[in-house]
VOBA-1610 file (N, C-alpha, C; in pm, whole numbers, padded with zeros to 5 digits, always signed):
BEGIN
Unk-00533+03436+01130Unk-00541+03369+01260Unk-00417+03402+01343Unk-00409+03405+01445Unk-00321+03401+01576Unk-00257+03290+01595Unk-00127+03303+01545Unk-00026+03216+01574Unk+00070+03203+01687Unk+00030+03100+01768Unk+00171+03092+01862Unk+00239+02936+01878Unk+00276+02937+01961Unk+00366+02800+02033Unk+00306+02719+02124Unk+00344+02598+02157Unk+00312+02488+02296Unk+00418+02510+02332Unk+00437+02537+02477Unk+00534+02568+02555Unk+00640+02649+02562Unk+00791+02659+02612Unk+00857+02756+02605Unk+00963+02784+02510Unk+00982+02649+02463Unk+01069+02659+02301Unk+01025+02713+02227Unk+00981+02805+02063Unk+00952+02778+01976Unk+01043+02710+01864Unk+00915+02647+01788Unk+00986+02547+01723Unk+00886+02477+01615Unk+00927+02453+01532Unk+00846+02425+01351Unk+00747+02322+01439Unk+00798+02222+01545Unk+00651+02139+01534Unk+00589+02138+01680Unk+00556+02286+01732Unk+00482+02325+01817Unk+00408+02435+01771Unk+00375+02450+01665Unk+00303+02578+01604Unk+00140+02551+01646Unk+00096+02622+01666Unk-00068+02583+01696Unk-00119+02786+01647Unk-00259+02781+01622Unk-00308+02814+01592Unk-00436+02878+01694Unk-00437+03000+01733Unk-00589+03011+01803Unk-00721+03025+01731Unk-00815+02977+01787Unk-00955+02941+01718Unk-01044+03078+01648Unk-01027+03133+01574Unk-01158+03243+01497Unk-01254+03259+01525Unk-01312+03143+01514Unk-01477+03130+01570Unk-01488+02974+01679Unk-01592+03013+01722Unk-01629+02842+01807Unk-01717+02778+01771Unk-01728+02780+01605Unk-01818+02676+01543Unk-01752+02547+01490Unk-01658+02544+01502Unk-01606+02351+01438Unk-01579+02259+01534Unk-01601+02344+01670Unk-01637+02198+01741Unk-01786+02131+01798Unk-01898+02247+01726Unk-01984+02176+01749Unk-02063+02100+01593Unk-01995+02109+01499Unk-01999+02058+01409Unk-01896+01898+01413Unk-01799+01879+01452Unk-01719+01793+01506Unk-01801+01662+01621Unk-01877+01737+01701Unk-01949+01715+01796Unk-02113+01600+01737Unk-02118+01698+01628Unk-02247+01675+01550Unk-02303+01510+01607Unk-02244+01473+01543Unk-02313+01320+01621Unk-02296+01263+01738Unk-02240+01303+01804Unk-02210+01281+01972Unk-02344+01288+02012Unk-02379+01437+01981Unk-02514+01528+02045Unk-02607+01398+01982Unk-02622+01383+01839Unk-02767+01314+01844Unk-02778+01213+01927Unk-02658+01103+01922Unk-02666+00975+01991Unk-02655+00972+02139Unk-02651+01108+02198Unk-02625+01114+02312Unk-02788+01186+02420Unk-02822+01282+02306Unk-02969+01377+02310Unk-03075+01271+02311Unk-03067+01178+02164Unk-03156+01134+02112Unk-03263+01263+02037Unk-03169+01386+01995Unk-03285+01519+01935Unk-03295+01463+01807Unk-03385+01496+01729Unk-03449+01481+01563Unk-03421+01603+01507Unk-03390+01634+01427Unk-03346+01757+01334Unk-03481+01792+01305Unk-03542+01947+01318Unk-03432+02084+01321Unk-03360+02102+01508Unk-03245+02109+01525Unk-03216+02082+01637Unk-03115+02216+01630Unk-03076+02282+01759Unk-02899+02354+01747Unk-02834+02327+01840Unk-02712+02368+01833Unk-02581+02336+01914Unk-02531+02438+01972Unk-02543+02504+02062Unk-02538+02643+02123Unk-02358+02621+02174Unk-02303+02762+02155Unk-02158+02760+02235Unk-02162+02911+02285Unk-02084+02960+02366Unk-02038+03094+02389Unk-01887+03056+02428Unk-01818+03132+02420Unk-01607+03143+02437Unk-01592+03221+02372Unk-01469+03224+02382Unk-01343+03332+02328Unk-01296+03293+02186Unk-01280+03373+02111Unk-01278+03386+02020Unk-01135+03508+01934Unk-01024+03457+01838Unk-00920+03546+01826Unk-00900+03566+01738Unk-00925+03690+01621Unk-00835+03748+01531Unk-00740+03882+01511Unk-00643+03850+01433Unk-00533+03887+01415Unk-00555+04042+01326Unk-00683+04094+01378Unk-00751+04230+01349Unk-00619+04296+01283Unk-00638+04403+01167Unk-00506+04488+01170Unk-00557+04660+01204Unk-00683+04656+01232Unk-00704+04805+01280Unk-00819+04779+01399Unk-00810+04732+01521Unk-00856+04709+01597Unk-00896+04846+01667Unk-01072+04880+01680Unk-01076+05040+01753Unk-01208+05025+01729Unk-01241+05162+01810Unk-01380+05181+01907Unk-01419+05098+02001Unk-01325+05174+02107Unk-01347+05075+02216Unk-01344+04889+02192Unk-01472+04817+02261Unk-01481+04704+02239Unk-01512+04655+02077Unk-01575+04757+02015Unk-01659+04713+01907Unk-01529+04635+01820Unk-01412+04634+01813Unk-01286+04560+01698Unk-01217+04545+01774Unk-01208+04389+01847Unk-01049+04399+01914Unk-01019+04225+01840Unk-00861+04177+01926Unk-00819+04084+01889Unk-00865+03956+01985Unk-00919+03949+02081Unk-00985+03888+02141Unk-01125+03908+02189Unk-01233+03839+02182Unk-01356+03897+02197Unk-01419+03749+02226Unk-01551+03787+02274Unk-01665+03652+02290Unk-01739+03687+02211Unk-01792+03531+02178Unk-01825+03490+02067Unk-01970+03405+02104Unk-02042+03401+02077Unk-02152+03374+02102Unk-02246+03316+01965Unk-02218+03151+01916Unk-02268+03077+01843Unk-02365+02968+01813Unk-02444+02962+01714Unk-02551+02860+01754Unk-02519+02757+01576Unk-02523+02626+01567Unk-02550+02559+01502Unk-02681+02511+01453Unk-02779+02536+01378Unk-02906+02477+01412Unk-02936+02416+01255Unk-02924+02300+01261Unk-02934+02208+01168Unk-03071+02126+01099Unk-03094+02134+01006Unk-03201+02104+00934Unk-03207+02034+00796Unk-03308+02014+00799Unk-03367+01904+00636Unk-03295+02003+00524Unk-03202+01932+00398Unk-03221+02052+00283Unk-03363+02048+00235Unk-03368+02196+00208Unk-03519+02212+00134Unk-03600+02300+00224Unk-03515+02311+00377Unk-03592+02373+00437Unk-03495+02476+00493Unk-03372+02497+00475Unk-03295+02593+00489Unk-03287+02697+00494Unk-03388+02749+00392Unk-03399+02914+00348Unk-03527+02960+00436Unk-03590+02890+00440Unk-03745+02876+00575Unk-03651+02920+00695Unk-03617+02888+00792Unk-03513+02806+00890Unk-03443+02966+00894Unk-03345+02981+00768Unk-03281+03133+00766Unk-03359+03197+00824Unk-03462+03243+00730Unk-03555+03378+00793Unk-03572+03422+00876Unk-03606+03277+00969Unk-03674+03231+01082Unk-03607+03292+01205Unk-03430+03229+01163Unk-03339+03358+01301Unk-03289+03419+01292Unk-03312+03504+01148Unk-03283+03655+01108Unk-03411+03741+01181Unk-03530+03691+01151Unk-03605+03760+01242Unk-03645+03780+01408Unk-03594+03640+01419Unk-03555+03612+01587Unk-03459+03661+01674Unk-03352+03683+01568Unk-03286+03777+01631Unk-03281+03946+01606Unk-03340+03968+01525Unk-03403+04086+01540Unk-03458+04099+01643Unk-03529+04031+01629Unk-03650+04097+01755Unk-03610+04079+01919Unk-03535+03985+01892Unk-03469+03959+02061Unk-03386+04079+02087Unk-03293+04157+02001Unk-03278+04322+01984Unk-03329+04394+02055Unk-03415+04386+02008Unk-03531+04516+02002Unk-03630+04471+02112Unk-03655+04328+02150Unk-03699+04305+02274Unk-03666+04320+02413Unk-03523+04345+02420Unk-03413+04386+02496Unk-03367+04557+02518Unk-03435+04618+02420Unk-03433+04773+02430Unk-03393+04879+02339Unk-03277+04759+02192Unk-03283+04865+02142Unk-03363+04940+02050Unk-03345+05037+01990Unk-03441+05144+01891Unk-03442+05072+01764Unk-03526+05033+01698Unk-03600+04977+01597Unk-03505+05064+01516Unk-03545+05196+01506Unk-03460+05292+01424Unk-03326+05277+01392Unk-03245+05267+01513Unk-03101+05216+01533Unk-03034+05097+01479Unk-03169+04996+01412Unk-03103+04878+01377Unk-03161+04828+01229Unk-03091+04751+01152Unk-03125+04702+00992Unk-03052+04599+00984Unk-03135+04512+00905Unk-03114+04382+00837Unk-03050+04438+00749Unk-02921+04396+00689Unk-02841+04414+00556Unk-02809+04313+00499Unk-02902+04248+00393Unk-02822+04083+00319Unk-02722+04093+00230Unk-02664+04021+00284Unk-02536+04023+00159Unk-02531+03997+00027Unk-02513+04075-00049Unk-02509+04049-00204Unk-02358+03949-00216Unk-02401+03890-00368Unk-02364+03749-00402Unk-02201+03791-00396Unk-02135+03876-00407Unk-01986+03916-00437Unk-01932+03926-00284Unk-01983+03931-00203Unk-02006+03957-00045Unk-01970+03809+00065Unk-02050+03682-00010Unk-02075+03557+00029Unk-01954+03494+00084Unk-01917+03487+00193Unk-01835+03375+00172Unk-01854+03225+00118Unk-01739+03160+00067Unk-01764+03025-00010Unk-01847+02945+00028Unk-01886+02928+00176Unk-01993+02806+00221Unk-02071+02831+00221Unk-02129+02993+00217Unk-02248+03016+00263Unk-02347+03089+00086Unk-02488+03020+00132Unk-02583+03026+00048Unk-02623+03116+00038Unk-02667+03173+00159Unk-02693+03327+00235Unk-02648+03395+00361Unk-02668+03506+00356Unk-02606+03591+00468Unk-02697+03730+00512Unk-02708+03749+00612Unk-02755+03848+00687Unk-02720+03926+00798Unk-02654+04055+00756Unk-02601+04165+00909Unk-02737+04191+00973Unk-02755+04148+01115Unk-02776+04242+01180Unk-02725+04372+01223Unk-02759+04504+01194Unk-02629+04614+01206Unk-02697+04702+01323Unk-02585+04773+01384Unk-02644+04872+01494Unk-02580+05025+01452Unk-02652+05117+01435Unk-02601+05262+01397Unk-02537+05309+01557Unk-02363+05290+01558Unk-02298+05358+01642Unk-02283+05484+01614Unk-02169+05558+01725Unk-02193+05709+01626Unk-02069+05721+01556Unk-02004+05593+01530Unk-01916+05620+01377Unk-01915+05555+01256Unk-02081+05482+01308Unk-02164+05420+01178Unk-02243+05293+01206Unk-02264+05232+01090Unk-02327+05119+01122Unk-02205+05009+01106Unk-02231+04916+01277Unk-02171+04812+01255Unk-02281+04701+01304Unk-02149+04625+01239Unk-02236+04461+01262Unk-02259+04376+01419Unk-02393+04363+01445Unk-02354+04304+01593Unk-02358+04164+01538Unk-02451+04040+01484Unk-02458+03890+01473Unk-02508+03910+01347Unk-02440+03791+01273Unk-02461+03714+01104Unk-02516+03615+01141Unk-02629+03626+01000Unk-02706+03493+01062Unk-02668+03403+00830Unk-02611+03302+00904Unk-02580+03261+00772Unk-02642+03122+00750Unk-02635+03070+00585Unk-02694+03004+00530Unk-02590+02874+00515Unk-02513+02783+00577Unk-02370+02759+00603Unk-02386+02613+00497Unk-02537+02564+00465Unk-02547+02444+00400Unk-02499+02305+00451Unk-02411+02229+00380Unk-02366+02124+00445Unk-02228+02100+00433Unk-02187+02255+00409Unk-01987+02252+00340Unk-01965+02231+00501Unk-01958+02256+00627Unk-01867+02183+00683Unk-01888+02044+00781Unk-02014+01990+00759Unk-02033+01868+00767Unk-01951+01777+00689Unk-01977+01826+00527Unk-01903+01732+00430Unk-01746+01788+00441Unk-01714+01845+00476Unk-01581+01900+00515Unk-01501+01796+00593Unk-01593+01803+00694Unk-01506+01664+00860Unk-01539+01528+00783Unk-01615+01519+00705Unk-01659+01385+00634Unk-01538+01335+00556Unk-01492+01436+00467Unk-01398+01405+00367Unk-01259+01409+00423Unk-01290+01485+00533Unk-01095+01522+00590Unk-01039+01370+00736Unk-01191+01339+00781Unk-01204+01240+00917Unk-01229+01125+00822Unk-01312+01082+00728Unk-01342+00979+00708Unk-01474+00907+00836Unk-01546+00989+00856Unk-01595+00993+00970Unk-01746+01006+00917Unk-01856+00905+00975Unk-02035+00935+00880Unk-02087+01059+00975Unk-02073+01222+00914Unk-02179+01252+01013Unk-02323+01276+00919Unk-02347+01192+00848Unk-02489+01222+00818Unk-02614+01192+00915Unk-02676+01215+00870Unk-02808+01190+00959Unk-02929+01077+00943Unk-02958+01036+01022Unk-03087+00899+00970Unk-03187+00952+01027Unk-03298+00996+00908Unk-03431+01053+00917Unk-03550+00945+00933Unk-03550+00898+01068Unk-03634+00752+01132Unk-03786+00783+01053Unk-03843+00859+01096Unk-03984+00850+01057Unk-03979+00865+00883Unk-03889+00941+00832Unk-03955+00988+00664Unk-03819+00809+00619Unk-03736+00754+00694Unk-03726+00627+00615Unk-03570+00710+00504Unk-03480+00765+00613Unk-03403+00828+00492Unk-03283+00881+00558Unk-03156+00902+00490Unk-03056+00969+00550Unk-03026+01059+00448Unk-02936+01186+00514Unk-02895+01264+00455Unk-02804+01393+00523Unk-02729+01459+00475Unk-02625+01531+00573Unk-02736+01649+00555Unk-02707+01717+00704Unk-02824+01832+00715Unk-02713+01939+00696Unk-02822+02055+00628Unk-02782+02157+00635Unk-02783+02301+00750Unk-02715+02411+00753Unk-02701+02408+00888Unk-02743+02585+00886Unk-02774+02618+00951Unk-02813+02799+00978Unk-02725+02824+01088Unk-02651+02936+01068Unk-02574+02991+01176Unk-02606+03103+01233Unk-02668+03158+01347Unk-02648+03285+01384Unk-02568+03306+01451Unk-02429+03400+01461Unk-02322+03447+01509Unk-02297+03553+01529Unk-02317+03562+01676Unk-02307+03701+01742Unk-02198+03708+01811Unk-02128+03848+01841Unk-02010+03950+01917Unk-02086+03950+02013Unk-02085+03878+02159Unk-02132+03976+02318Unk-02071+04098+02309Unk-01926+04067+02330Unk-01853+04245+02343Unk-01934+04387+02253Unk-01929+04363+02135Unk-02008+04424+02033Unk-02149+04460+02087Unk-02225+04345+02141Unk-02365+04373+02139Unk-02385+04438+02265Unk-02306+04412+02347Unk-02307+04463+02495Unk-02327+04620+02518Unk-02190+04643+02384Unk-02197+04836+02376Unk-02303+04875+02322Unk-02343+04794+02191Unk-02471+04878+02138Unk-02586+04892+02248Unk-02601+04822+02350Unk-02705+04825+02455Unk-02631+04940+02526Unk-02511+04956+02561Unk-02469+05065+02667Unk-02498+05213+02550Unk-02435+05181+02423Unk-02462+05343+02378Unk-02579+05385+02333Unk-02663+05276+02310Unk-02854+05281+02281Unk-02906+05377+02406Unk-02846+05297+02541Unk-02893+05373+02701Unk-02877+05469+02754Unk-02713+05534+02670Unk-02677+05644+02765Unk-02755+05724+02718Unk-02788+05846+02828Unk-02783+06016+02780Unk-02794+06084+02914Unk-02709+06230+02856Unk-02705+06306+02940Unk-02876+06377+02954Unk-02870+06516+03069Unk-02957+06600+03066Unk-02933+06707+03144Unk-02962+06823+03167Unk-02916+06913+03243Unk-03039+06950+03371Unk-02972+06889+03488Unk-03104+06911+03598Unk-03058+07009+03692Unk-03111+07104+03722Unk-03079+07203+03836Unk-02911+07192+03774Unk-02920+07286+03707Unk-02748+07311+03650Unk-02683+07244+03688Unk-02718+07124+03687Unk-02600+06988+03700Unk-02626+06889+03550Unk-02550+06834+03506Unk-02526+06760+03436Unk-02576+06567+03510Unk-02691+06526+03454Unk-02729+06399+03486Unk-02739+06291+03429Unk-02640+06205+03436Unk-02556+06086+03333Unk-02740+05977+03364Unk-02765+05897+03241Unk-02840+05816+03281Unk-02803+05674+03143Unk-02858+05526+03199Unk-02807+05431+03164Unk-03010+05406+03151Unk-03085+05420+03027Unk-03221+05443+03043Unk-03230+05246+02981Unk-03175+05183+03091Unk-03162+05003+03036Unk-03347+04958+03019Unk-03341+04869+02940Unk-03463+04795+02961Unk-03455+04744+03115Unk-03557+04704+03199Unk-03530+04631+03309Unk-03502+04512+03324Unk-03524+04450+03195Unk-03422+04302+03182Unk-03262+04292+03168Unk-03235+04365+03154Unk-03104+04393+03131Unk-02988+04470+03200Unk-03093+04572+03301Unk-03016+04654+03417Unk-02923+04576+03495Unk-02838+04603+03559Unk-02764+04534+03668Unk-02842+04487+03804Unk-02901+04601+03779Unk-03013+04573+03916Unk-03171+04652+03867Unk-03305+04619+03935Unk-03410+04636+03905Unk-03421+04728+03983Unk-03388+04758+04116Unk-03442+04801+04264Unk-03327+04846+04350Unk-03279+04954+04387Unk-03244+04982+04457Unk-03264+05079+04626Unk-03269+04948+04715Unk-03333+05009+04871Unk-03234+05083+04920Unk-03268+05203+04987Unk-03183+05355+04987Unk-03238+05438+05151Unk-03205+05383+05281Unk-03233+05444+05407Unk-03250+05570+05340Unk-03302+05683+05375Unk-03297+05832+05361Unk-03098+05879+05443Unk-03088+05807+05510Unk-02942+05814+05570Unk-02879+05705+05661Unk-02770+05712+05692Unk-02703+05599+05781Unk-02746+05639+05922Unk-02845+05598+05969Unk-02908+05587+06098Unk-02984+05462+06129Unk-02961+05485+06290Unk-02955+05293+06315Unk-03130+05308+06339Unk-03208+05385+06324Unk-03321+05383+06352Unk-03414+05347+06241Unk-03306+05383+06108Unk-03352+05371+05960Unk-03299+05184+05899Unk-03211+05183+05933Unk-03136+05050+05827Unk-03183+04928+05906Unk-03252+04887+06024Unk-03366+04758+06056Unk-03412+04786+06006Unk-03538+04890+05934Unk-03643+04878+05855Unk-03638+04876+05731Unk-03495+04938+05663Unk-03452+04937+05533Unk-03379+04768+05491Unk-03318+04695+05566Unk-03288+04598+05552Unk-03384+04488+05531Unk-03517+04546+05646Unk-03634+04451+05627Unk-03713+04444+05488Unk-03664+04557+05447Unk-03734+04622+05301Unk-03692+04550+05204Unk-03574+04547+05197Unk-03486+04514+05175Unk-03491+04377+05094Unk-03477+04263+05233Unk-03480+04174+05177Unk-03664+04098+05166Unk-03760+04162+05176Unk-03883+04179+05105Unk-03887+04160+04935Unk-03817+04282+04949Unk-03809+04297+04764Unk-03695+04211+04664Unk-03577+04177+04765Unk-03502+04108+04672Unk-03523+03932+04669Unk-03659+03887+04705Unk-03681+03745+04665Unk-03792+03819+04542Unk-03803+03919+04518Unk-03874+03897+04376Unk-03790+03973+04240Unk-03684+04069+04289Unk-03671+04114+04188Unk-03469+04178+04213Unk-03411+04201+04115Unk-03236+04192+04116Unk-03261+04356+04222Unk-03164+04350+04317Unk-03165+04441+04412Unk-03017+04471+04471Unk-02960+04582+04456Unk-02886+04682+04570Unk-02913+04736+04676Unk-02823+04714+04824Unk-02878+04826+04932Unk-02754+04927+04911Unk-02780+05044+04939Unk-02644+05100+04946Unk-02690+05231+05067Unk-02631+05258+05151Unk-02639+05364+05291Unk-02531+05432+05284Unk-02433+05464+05236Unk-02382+05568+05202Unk-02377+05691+05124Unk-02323+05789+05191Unk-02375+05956+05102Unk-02445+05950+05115Unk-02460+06126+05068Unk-02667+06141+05070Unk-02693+06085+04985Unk-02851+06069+04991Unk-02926+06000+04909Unk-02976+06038+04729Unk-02903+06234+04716Unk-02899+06276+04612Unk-02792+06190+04554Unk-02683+06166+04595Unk-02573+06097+04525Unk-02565+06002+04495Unk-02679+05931+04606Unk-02702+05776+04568Unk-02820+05713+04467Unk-02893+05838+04438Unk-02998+05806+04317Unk-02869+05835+04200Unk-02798+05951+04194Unk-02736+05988+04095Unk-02644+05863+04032Unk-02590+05786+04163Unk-02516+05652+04109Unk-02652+05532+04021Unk-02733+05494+04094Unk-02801+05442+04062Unk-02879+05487+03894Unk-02851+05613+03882Unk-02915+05659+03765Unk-02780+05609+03621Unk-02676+05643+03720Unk-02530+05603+03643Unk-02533+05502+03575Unk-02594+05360+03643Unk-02560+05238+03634Unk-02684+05175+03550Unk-02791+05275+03553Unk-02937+05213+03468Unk-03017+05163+03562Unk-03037+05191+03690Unk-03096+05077+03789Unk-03243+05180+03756Unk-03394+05079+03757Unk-03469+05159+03682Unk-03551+05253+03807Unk-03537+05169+03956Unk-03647+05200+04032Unk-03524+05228+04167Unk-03573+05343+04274Unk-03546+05329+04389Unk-03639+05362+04515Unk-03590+05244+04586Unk-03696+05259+04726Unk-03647+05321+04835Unk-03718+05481+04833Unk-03646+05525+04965Unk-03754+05529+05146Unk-03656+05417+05270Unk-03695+05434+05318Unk-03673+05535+05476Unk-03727+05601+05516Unk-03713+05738+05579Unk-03744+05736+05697Unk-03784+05814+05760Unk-03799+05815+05904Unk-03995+05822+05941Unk-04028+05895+05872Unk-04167+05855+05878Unk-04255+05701+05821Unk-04131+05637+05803Unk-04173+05489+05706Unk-04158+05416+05848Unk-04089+05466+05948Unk-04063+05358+06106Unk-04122+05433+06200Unk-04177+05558+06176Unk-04271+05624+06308Unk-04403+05634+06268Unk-04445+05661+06108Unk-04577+05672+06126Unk-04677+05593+06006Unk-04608+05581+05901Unk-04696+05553+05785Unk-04686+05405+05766Unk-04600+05326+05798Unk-04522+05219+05718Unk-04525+05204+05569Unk-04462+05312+05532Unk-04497+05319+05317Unk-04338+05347+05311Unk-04276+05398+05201Unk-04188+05389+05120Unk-04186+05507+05023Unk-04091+05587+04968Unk-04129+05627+04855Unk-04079+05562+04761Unk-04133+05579+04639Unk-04052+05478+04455Unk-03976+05582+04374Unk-03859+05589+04338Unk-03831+05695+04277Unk-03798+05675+04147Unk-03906+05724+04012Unk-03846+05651+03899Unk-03768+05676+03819Unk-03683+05615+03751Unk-03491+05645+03724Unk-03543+05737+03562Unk-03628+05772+03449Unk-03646+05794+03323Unk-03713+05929+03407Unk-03806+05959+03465Unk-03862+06080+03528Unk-03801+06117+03638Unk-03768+06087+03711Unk-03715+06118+03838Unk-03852+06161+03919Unk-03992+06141+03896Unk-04080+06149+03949Unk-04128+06021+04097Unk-04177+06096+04213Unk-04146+05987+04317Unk-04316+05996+04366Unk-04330+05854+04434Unk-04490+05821+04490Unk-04443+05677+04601Unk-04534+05761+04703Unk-04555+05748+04852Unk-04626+05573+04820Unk-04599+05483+04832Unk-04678+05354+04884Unk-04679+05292+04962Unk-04772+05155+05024Unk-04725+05153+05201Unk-04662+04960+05135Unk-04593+04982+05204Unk-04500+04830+05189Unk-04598+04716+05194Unk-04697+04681+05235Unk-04743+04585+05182Unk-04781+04553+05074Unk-04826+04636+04977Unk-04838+04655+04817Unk-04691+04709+04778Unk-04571+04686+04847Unk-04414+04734+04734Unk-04414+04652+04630Unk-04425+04524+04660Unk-04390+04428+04554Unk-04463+04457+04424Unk-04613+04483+04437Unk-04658+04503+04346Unk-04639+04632+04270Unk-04652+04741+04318Unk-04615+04870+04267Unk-04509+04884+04189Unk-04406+04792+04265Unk-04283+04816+04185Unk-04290+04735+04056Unk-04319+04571+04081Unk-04394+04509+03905Unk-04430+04617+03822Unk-04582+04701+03887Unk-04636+04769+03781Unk-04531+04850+03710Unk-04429+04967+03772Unk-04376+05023+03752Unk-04261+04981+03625Unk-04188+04890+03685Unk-04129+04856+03627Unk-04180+04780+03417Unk-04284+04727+03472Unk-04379+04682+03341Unk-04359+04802+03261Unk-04419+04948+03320Unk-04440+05067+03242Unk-04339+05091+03187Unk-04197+05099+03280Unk-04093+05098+03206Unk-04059+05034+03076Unk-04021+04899+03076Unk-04050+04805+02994Unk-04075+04890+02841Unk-04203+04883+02892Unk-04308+04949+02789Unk-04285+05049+02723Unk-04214+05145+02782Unk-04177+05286+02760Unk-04087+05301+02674Unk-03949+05184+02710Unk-03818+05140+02649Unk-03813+05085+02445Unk-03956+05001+02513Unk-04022+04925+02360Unk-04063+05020+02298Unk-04153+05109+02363Unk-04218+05203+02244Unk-04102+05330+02156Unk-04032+05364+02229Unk-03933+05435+02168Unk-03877+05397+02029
//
């Protein structure tokens, strides 16, 4: 752990300690939440913060540093039903993975054998992501029991057991942890997305995001900075961004400005032109995985772009 001071002296009785993980204060918490919720177990205790260890080979980029977010869930249950319960968000979080974009291929459940365990835990499970200097771990989903319930019990003197109203019973619940790295999981989504390609002897960076996850869904793109173009591109504009995450951007040509947009993962762009305000009222769609483009007339954008984007989606999953 990360040791420092309260204030500007140091001194034997200002030593404090920074936090590892952000699970003992919602275990601490534990009965606040029921008497305050009124929830019935199986219930969890969600946190996200910062999080600090005293790493001694901190590297690859974000994937090992000494400060990172931390992203934790408590979810507490009957004993007896614990190992049920495990499974349950070992596979949930799998799939929320892989529902999000990455490659099925790219990722494995690894359980921990018994020499592996830490002391509290019953069971354990890596979710792992194959970077390209191996497989690391993005979230553990562990089997945590009731060691640190009975932990604050014995050290506070404090009841956090539980009173099971309908079955007529108390008992300290046991607890499932899934514990995930954002920083960590963030890259495996950025290095799952990238790839190059070589287009017209240029080199073309692309960010191929699920569309849940892009920065933006849609980006509206005048054909150029002309005042005859950006009333109708603005109108476009804000059309499309009450349904879906949107950029305008009118600077540079518009080769440079798909090329950014391709940079950043944005999946779709709407370019509108000069025949979109003199003769057709349509749009073209330009899609960010093909770079293939189609003419539609703005009263069906909204929808076209849904469909589109769906296909995407789709495209991302099937891989």
């Amino acid at each position: 752990m990360f040791r420092t001071h309260i204030g500007p002296v140091e001194g034997d009785d200002n030593i404090v300690y920074l936090r590892p993980e952000t699970a003992q204060a919602m275990f601490v918490d534990f009965d606040n939440v029921v008497n305050s919720s009124r929830v019935r177990i199986p219930f969890g205790i969600a946190q996200q913060g910062k999080s600090f260890r005293n790493e001694i080979t901190p590297g690859n980029f974000t994937f090992r540093t000494r400060e990172f977010e931390q992203m934790e869930m408590e979810y507490f249950c009957e004993p007896g039903t614990d190992e049920e319960w495990h499974r349950y968000w070992i596979d949930f979080s799998s799939d929320w993975f892989t529902g999000l974009g990455l490659r099925r291929s790219k990722l494995r459940v690894r359980e921990h054998q018994a020499d592996e365990l830490p002391h509290y835990s019953k069971g354990s499970a890596d979710i792992e992501f194959l970077f390209p200097w191996g497989w690391g771990e993005l979230e553990t989903i562990s089997n945590r029991t009731d060691y640190d319930l009975k932990a604050h019990i014995e050290k506070s003197g404090k009841d956090l057991s539980y009173y099971d109203q309908p079955n007529n019973k108390r008992y300290v619940p046991y607890v499932v942890e899934p514990a995930m790295g954002a920083d960590r999981s963030a890259l495996a989504f950025l290095v799952d997305a990238y790839d190059e390609e070589e287009v017209n002897d240029d080199k073309r960076v692309v960010l191929r995001f699920h569309p849940s996850i892009a920065p933006y869904q849609v980006a509206i793109l005048p054909l150029s900075r002309n005042p005859k173009l950006t009333p109708k591109a603005r109108e476009v504009h804000d059309l499309v961004r009450s349904r879906f995450s949107t950029q305008y951007d009118e600077t540079q040509s518009i080769g440079r400005r798909y090329r950014r947009q391709d940079e950043i993962g944005t999946p779709l762009c709407v370019t509108v032109d000069f025949e979109t305000v003199e003769s057709d009222d349509a749009v073209t769609i330009r899609h960010r995985d093909t770079m293939d483009q189609v003419r539609v007339p703005i009263s069906g954008l909204r929808q076209a772009l849904q469909d589109q984007l769906d296909g995407i989606a789709a495209d991302v999953l099937s891989d």
